[in-house]
Each structure stands twice: as C-alpha cells, then as structure tokens.
C-alpha positions in Angstrom: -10.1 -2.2 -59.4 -11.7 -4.4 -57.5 -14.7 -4.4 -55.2 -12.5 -4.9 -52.1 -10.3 -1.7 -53.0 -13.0 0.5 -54.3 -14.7 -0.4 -50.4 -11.8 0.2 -48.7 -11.0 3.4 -50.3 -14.9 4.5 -50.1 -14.1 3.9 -46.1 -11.0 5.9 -45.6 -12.6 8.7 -47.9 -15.8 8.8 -45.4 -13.6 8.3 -42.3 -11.4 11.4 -43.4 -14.8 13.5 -44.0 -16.0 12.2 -41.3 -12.7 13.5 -39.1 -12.9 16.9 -40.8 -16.2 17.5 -39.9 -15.9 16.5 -36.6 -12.8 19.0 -35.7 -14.5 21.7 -37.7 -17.7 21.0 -35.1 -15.2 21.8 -32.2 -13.5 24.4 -33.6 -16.5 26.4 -33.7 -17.5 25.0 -30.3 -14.1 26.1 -28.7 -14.5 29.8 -30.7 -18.0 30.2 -28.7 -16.7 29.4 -25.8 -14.1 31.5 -25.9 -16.2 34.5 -27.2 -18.4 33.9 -24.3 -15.6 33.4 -21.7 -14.4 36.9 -23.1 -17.7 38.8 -22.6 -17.5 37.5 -18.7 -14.2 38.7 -18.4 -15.2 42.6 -19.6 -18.3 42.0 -17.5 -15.9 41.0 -14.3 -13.2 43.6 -15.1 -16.4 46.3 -15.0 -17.8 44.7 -11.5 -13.8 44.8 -9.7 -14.0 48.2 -11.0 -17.3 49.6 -9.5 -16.6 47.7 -6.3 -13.0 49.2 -6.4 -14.5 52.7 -6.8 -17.3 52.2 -3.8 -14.6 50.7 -1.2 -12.7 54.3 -2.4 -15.8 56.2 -1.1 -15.8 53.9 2.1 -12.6 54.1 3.1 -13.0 58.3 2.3 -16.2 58.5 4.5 -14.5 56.6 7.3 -11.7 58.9 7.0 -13.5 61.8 7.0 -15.6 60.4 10.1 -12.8 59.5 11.9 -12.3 59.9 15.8 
C-alpha cells in the first residue's frame, strides 16, 4: 500500500469514529431530555389534578352559599 492509501483510509476510519461518537453524544442527550420532559409531565398532570380538585370545592361552596 501506499502512503496515500494508508492516509486516506486512516481518515475515513477517524471520520466514521468520529460520526459514531458524535450520534452516540446525542442519543444520550435526547434520552435526558426526554426523561426530564417526562418528570414535568407527572409533575403537571399532579398540579391540573389538585387545581381540578380545589375548583370542585369552589364550585361546591358556591353552591351551597347560593342565593
């Protein structure tokens, strides 16, 4: 082989390494993101669910307190 070949080859090896480090960087960015996204999601459902509850006590006092 010669030098030319054995530098071009040592390129495209590094530039696929390279790539396959690079996606595996996102991937794990993109699976934090979306384990954080989830945890706000259970945190919002909980919130809708207590302010679902008090507007049921509100709406019960105002019916019971009704003219």
């Amino acid at each position: 082989m010669t030098p030319e070949v054995i530098g071009i080859a040592l390129t495209v090896a590094l530039a696929i390494i390279g790539t396959w480090v690079k996606l595996n960087a996102d991937i794990a960015r993109m699976n934090a993101r979306i384990h954080a996204l989830e945890k706000n999601e259970v945190e919002v459902k909980t919130l809708l669910k207590e302010m679902s509850e008090a507007i049921r006590r509100i709406e019960l006092h105002l019916a019971k307190h009704a003219p």
